[in-house]
PDB file of N, CA, C, O and CB in Angstrom:
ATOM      1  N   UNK A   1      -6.656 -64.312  -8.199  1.00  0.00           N
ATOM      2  CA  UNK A   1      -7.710 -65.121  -8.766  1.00  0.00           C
ATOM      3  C   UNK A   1      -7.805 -66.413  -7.956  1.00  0.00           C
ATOM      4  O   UNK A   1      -6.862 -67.162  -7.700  1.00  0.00           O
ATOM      5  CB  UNK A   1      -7.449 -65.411 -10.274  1.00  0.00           C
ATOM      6  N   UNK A   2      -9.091 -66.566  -7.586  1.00  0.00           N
ATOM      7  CA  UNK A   2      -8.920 -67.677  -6.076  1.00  0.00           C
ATOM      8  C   UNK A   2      -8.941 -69.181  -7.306  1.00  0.00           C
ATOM      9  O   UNK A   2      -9.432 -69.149  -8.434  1.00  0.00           O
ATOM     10  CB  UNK A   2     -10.931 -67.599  -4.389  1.00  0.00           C
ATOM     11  N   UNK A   3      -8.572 -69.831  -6.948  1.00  0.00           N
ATOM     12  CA  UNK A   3      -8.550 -71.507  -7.444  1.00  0.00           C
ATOM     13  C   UNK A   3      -8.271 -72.233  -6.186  1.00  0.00           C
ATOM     14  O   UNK A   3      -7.779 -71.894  -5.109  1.00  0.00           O
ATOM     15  CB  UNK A   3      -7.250 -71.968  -8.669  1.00  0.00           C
ATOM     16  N   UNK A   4      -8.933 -73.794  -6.860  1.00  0.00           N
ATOM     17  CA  UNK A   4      -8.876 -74.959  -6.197  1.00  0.00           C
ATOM     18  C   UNK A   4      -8.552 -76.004  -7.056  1.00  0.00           C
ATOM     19  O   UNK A   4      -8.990 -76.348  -8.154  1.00  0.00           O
ATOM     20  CB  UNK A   4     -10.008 -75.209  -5.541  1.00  0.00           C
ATOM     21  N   UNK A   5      -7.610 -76.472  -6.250  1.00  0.00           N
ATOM     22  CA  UNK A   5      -7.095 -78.232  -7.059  1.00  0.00           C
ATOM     23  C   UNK A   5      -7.678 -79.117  -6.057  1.00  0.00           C
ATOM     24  O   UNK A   5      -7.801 -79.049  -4.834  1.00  0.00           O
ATOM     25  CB  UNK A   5      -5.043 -78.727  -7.195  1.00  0.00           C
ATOM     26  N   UNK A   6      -8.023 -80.030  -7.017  1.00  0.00           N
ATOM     27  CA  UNK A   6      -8.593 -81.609  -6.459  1.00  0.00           C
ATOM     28  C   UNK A   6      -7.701 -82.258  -6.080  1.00  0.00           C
ATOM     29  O   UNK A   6      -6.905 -82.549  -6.973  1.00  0.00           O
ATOM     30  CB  UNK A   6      -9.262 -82.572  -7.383  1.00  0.00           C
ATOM     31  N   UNK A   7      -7.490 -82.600  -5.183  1.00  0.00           N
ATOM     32  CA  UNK A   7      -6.176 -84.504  -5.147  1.00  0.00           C
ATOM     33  C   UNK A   7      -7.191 -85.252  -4.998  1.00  0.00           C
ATOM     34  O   UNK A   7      -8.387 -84.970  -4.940  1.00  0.00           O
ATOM     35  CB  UNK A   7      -4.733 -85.047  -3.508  1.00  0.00           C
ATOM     36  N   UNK A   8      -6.575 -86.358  -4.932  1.00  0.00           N
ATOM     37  CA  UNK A   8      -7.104 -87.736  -5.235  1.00  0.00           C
ATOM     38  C   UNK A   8      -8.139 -88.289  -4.276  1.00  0.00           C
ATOM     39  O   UNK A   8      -7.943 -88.301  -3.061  1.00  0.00           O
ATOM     40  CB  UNK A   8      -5.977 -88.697  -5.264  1.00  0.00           C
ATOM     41  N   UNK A   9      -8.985 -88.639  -4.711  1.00  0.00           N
ATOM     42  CA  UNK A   9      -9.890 -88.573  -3.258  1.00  0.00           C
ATOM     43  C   UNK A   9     -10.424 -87.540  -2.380  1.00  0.00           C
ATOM     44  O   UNK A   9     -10.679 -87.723  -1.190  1.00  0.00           O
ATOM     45  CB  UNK A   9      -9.274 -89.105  -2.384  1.00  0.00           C
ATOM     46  N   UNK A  10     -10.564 -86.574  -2.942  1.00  0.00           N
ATOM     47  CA  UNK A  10     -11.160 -85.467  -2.497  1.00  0.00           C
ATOM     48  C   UNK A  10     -12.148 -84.875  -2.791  1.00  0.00           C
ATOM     49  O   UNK A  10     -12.083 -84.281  -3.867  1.00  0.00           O
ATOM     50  CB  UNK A  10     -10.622 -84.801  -2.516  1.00  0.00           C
ATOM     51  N   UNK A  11     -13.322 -84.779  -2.085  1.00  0.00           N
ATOM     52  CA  UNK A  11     -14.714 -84.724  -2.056  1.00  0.00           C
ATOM     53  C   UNK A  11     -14.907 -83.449  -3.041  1.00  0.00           C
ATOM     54  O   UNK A  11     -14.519 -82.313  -2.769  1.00  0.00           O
ATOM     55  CB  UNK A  11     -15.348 -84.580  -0.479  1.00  0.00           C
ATOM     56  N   UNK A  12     -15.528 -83.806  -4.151  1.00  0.00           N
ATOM     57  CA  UNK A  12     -15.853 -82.129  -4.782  1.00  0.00           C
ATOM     58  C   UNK A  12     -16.822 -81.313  -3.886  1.00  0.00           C
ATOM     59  O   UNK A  12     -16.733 -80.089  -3.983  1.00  0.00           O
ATOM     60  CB  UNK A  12     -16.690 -82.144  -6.416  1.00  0.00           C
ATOM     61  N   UNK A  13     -17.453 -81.669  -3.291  1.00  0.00           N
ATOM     62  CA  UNK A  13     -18.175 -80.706  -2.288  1.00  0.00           C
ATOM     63  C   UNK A  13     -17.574 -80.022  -1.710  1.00  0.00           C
ATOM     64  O   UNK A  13     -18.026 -78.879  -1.636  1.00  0.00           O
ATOM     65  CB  UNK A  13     -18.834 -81.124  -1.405  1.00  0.00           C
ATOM     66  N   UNK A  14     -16.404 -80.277  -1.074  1.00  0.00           N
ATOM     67  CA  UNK A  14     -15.956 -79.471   0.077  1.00  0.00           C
ATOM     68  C   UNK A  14     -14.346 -78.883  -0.790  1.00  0.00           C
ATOM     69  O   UNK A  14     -13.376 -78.228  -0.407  1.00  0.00           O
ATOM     70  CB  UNK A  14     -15.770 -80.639   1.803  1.00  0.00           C
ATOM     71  N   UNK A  15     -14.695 -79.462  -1.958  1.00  0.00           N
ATOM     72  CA  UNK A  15     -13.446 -78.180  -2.731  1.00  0.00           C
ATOM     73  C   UNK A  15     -14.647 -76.895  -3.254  1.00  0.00           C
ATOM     74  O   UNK A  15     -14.504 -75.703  -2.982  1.00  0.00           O
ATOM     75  CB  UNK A  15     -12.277 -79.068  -4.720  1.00  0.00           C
ATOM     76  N   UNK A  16     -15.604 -77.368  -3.905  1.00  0.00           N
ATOM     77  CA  UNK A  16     -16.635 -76.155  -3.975  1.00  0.00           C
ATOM     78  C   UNK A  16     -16.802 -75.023  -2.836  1.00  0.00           C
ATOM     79  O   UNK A  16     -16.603 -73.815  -2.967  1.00  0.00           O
ATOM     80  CB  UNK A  16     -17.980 -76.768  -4.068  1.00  0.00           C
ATOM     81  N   UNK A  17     -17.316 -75.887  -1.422  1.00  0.00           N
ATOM     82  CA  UNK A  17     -16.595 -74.784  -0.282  1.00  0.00           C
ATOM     83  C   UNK A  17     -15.725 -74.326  -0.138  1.00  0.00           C
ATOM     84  O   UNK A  17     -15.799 -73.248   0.451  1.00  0.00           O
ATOM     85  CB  UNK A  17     -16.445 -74.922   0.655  1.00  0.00           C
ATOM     86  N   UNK A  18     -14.639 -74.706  -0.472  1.00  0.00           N
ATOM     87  CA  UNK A  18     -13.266 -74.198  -0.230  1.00  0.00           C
ATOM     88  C   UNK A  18     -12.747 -72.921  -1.455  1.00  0.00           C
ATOM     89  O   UNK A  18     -11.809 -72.131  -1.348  1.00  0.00           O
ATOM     90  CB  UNK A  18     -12.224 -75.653  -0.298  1.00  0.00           C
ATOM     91  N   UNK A  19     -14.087 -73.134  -3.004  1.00  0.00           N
ATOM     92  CA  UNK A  19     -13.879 -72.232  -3.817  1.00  0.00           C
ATOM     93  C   UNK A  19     -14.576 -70.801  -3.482  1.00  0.00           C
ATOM     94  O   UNK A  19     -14.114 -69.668  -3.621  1.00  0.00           O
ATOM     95  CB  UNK A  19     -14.238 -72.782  -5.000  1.00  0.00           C
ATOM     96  N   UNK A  20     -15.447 -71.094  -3.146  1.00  0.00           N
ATOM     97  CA  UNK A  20     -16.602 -70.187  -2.537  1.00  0.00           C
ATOM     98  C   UNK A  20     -16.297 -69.124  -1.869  1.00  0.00           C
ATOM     99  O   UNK A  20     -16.491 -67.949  -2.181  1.00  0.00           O
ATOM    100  CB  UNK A  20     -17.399 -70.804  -1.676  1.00  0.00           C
ATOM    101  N   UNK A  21     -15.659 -69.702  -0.638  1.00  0.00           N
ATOM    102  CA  UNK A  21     -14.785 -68.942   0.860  1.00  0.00           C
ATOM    103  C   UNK A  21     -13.249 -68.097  -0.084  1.00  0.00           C
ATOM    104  O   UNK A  21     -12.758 -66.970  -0.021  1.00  0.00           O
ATOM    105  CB  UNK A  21     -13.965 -70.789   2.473  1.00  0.00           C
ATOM    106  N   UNK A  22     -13.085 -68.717  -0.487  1.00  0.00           N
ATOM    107  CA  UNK A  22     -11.718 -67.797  -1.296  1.00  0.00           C
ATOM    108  C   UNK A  22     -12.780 -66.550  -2.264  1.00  0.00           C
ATOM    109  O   UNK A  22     -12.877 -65.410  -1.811  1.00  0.00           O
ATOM    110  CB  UNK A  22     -10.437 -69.220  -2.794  1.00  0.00           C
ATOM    111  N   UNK A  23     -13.153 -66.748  -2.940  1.00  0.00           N
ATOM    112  CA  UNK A  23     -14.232 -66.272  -3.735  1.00  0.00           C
ATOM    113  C   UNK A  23     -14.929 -64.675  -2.694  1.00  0.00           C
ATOM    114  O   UNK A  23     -14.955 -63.490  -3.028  1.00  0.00           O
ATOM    115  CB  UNK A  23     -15.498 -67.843  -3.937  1.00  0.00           C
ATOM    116  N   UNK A  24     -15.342 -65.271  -1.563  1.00  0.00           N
ATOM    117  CA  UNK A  24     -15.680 -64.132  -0.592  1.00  0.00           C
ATOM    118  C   UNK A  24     -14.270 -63.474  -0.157  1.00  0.00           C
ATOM    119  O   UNK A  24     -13.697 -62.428  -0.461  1.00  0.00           O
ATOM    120  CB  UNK A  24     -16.550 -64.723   0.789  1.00  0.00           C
ATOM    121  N   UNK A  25     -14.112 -64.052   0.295  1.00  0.00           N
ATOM    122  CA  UNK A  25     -12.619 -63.305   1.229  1.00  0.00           C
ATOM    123  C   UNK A  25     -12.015 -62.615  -0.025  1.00  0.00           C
ATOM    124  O   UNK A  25     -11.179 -61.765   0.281  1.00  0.00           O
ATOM    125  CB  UNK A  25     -11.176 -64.673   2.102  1.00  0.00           C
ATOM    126  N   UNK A  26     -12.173 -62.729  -1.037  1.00  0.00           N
ATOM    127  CA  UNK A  26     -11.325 -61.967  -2.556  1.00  0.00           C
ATOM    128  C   UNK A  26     -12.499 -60.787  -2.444  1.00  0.00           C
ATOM    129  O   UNK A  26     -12.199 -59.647  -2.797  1.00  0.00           O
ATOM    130  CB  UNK A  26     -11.304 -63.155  -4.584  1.00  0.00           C
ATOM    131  N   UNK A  27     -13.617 -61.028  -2.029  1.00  0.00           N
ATOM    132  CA  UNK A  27     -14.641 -60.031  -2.253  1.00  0.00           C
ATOM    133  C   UNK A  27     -15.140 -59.826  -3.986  1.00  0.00           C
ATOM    134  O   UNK A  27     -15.830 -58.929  -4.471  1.00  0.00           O
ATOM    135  CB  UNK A  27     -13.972 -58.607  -1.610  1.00  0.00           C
ATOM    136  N   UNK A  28     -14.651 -60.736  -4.497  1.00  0.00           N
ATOM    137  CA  UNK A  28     -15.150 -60.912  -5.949  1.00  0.00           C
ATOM    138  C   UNK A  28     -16.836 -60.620  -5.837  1.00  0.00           C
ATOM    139  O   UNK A  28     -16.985 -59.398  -5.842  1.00  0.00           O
ATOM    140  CB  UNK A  28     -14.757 -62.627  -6.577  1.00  0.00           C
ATOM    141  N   UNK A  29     -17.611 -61.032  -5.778  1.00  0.00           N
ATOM    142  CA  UNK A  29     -19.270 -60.936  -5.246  1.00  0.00           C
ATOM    143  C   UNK A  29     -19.785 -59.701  -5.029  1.00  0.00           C
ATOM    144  O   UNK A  29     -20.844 -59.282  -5.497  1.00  0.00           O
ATOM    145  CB  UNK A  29     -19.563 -61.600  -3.894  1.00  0.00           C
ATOM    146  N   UNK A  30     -18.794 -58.928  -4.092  1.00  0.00           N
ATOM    147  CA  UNK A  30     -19.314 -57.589  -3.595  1.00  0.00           C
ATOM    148  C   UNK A  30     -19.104 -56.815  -4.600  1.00  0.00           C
ATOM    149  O   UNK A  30     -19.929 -55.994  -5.001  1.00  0.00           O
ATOM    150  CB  UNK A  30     -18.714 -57.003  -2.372  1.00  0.00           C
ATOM    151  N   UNK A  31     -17.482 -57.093  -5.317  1.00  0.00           N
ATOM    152  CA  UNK A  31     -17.087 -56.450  -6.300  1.00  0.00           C
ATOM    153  C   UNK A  31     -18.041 -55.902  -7.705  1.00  0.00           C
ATOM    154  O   UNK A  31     -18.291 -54.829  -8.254  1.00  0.00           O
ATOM    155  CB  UNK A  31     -16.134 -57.250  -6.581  1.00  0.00           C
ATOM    156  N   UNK A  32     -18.457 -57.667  -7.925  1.00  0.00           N
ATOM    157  CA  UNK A  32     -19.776 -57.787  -9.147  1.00  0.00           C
ATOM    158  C   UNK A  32     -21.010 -56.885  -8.594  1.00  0.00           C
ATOM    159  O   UNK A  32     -21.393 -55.908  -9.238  1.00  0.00           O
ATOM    160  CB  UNK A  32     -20.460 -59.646  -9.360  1.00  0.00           C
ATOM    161  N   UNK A  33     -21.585 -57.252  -7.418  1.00  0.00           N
ATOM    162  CA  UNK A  33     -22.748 -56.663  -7.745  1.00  0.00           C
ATOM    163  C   UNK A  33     -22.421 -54.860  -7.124  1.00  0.00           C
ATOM    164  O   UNK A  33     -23.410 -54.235  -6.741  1.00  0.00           O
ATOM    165  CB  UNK A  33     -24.142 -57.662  -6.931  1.00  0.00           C
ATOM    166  N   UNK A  34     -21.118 -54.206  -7.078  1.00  0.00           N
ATOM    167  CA  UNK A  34     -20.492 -52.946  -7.346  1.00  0.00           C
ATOM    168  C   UNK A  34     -21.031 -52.253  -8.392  1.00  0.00           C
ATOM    169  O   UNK A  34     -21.773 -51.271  -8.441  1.00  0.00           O
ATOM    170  CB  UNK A  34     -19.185 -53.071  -7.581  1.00  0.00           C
ATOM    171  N   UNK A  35     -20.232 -53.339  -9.685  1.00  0.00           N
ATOM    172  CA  UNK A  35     -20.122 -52.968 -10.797  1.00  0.00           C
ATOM    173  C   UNK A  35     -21.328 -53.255 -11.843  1.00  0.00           C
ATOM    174  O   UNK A  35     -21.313 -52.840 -13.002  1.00  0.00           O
ATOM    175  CB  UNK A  35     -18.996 -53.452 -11.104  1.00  0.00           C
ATOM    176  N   UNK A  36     -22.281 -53.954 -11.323  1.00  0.00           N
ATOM    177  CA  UNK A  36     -23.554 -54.485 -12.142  1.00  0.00           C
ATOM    178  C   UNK A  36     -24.284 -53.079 -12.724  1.00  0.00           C
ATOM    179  O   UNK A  36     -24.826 -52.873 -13.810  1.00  0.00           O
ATOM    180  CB  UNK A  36     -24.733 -55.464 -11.025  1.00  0.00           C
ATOM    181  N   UNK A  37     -24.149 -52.502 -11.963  1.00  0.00           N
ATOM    182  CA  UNK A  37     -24.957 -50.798 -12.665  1.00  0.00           C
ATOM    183  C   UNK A  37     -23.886 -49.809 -12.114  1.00  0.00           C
ATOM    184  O   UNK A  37     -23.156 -49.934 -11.130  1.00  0.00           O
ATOM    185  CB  UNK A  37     -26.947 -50.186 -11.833  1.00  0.00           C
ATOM    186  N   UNK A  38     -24.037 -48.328 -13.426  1.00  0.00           N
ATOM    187  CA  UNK A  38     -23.546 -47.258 -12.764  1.00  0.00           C
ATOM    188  C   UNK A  38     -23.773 -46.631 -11.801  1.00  0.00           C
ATOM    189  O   UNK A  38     -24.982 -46.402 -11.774  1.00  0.00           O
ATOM    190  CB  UNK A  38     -23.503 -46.625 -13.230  1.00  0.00           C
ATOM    191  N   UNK A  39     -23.283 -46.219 -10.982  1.00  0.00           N
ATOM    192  CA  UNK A  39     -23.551 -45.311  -9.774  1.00  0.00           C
ATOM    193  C   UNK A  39     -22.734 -43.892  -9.700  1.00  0.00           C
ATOM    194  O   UNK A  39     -21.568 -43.852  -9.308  1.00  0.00           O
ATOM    195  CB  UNK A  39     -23.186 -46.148  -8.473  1.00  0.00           C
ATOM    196  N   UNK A  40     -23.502 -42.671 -10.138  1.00  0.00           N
ATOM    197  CA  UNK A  40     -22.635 -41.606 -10.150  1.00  0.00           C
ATOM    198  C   UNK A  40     -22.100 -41.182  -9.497  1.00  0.00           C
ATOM    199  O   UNK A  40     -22.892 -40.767  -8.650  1.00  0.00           O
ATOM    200  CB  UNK A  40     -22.839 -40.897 -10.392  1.00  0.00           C
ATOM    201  N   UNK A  41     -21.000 -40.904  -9.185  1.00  0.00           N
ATOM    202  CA  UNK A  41     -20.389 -39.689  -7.594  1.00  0.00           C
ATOM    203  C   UNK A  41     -20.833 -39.577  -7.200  1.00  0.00           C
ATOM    204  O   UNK A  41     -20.944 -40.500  -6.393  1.00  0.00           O
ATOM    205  CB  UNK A  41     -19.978 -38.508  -7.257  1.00  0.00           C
ATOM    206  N   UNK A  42     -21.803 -38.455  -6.991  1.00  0.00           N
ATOM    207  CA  UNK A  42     -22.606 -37.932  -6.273  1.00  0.00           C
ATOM    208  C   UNK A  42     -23.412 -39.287  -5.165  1.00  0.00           C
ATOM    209  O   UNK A  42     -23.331 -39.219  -3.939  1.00  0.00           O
ATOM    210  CB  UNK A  42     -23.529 -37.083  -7.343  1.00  0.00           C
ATOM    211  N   UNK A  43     -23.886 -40.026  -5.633  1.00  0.00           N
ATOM    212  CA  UNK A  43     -24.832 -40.954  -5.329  1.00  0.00           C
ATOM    213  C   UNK A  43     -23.214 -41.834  -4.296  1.00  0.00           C
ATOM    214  O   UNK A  43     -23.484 -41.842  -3.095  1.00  0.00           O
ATOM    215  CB  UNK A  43     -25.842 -41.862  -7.075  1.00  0.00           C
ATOM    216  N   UNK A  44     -22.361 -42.215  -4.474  1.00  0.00           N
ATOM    217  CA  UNK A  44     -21.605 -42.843  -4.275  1.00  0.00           C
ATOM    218  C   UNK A  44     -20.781 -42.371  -2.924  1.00  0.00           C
ATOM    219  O   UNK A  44     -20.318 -43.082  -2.032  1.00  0.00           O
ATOM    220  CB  UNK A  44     -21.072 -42.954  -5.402  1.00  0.00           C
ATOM    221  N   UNK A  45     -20.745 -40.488  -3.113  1.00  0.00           N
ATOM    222  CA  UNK A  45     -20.721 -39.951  -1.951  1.00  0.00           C
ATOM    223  C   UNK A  45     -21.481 -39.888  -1.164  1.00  0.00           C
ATOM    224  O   UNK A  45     -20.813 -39.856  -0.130  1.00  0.00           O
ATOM    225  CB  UNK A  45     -20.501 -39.155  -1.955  1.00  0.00           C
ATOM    226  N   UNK A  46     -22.538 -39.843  -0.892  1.00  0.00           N
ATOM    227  CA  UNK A  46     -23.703 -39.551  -0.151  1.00  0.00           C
ATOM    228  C   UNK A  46     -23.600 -41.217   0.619  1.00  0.00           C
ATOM    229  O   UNK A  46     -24.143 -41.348   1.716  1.00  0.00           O
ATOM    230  CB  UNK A  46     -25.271 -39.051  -1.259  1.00  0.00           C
ATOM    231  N   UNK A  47     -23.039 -42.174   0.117  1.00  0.00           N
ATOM    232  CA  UNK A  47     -23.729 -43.759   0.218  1.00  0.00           C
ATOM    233  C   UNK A  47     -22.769 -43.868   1.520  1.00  0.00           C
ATOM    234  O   UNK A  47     -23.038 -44.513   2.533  1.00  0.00           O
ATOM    235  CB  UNK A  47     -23.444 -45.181  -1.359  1.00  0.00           C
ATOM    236  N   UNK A  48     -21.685 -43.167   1.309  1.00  0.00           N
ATOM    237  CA  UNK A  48     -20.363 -43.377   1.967  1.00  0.00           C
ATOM    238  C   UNK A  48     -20.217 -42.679   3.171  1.00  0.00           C
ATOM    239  O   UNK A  48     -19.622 -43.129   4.150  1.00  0.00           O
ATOM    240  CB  UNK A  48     -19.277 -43.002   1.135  1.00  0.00           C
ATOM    241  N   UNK A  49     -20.885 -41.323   3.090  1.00  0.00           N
ATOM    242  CA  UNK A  49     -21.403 -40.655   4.369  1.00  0.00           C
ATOM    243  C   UNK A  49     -22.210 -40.953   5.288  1.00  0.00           C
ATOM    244  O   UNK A  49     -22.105 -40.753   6.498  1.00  0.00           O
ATOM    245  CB  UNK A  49     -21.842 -39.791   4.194  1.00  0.00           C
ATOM    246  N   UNK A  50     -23.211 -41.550   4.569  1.00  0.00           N
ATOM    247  CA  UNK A  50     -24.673 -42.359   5.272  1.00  0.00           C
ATOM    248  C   UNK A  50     -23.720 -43.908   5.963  1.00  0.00           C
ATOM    249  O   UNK A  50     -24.128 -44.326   7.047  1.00  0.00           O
ATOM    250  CB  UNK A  50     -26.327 -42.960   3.530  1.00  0.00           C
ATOM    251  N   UNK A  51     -22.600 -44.604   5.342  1.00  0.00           N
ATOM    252  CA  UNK A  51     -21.871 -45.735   6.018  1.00  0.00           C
ATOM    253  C   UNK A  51     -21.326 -45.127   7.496  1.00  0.00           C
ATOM    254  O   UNK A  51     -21.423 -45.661   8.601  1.00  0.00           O
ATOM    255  CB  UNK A  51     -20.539 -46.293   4.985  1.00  0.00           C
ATOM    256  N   UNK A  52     -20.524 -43.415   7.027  1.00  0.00           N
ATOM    257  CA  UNK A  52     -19.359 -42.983   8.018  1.00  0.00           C
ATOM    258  C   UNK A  52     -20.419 -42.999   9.253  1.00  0.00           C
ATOM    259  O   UNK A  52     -20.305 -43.744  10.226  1.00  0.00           O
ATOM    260  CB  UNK A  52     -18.444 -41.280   7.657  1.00  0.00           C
ATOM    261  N   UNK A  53     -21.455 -42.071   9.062  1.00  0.00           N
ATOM    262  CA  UNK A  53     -22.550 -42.093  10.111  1.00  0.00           C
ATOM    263  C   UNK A  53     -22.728 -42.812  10.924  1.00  0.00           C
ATOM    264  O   UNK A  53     -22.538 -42.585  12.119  1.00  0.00           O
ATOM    265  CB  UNK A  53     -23.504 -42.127   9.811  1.00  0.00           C
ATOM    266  N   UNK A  54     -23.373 -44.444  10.150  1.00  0.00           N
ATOM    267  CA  UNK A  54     -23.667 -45.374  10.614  1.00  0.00           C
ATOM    268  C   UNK A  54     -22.900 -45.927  11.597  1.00  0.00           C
ATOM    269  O   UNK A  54     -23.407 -46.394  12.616  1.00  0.00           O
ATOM    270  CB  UNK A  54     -23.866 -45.980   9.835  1.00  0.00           C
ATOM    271  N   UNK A  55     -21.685 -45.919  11.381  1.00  0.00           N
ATOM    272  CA  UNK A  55     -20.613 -46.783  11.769  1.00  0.00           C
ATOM    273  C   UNK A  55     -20.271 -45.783  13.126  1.00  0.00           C
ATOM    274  O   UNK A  55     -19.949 -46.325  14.184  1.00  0.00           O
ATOM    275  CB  UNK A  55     -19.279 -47.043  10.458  1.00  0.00           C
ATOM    276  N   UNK A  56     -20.342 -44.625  13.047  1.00  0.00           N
ATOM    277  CA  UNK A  56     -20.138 -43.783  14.315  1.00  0.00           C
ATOM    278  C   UNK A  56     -21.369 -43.775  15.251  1.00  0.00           C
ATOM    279  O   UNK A  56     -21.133 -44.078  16.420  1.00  0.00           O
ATOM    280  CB  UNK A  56     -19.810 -42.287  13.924  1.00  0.00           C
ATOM    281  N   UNK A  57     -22.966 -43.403  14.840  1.00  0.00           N
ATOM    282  CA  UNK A  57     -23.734 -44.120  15.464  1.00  0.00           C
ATOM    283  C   UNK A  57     -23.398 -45.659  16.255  1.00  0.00           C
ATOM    284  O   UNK A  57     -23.264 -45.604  17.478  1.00  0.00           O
ATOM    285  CB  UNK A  57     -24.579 -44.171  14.561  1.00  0.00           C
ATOM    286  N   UNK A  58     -23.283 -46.815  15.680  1.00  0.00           N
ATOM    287  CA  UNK A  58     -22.973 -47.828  16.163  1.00  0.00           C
ATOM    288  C   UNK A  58     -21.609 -48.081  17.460  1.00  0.00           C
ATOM    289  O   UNK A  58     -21.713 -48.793  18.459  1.00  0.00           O
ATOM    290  CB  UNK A  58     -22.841 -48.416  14.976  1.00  0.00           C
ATOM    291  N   UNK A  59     -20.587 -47.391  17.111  1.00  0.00           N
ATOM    292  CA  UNK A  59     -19.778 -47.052  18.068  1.00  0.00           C
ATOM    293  C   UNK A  59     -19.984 -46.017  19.285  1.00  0.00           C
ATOM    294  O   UNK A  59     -19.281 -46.216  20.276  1.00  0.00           O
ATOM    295  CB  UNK A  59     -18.871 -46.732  17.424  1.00  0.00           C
ATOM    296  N   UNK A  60     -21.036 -44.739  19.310  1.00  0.00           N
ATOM    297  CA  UNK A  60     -21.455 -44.497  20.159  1.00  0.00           C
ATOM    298  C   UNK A  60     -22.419 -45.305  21.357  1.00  0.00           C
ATOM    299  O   UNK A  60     -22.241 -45.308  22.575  1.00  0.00           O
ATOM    300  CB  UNK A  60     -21.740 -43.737  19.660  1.00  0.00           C
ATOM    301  N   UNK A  61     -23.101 -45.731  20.853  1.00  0.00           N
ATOM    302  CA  UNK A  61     -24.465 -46.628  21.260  1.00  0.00           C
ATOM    303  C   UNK A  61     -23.121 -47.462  21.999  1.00  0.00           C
ATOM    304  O   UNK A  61     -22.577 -46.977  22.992  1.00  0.00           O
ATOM    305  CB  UNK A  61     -25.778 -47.593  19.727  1.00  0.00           C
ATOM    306  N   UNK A  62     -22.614 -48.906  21.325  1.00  0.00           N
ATOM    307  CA  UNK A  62     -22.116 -49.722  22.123  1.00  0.00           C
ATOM    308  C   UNK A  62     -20.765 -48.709  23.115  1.00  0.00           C
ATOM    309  O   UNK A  62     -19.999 -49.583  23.519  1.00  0.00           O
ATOM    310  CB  UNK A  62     -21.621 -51.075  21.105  1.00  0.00           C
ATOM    311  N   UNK A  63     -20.464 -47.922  23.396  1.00  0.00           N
ATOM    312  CA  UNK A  63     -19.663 -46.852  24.342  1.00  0.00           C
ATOM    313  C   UNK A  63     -21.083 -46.325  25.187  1.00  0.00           C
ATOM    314  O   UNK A  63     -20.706 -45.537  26.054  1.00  0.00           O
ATOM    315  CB  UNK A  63     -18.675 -45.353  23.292  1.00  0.00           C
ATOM    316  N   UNK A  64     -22.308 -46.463  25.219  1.00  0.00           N
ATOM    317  CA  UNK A  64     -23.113 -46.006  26.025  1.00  0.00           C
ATOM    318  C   UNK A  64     -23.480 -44.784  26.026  1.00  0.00           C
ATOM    319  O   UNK A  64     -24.301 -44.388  26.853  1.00  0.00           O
ATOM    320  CB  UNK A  64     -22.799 -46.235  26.959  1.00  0.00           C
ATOM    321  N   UNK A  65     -22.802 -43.769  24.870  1.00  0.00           N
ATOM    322  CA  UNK A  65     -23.183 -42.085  24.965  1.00  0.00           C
ATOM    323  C   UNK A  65     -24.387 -41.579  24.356  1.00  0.00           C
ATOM    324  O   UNK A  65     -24.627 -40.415  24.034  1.00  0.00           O
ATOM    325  CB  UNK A  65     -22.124 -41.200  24.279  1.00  0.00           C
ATOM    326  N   UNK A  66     -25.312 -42.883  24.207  1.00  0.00           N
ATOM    327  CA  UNK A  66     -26.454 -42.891  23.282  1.00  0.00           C
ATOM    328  C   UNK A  66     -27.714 -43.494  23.768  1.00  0.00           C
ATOM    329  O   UNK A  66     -28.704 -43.529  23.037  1.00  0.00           O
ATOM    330  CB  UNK A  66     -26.095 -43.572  22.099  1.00  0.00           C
TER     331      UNK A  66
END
């Protein structure tokens, strides 16, 4: 669970950044809008195949076999 403490003299702005960036890097965000609606298997497999693809497309292309 990401947290931030204030010391003394310390700008709440840039502890807000500093909550934010923990907040991402936890992937909390991606997590929520995961879980905001159901997504059945099926749909969830297909999403994940269409990523594997992608990601092998993209690695061909920058290797030049494309």
């Amino acid at each position: 669970m990401p947290g931030v403490f204030l010391h003394d003299g310390e700008n709440f702005e840039i502890a807000i950044k500093k909550f934010k960036k923990q907040c991402e890097k936890a992937g909390i965000l991606s997590e929520l809008k995961k879980r905001q609606h159901y997504e059945k298997p099926s749909v969830k497999r297909k999403k994940k195949e269409a990523a594997a693809r992608k990601r092998l497309m993209k690695k061909l292309r920058k290797a030049g076999l494309i």
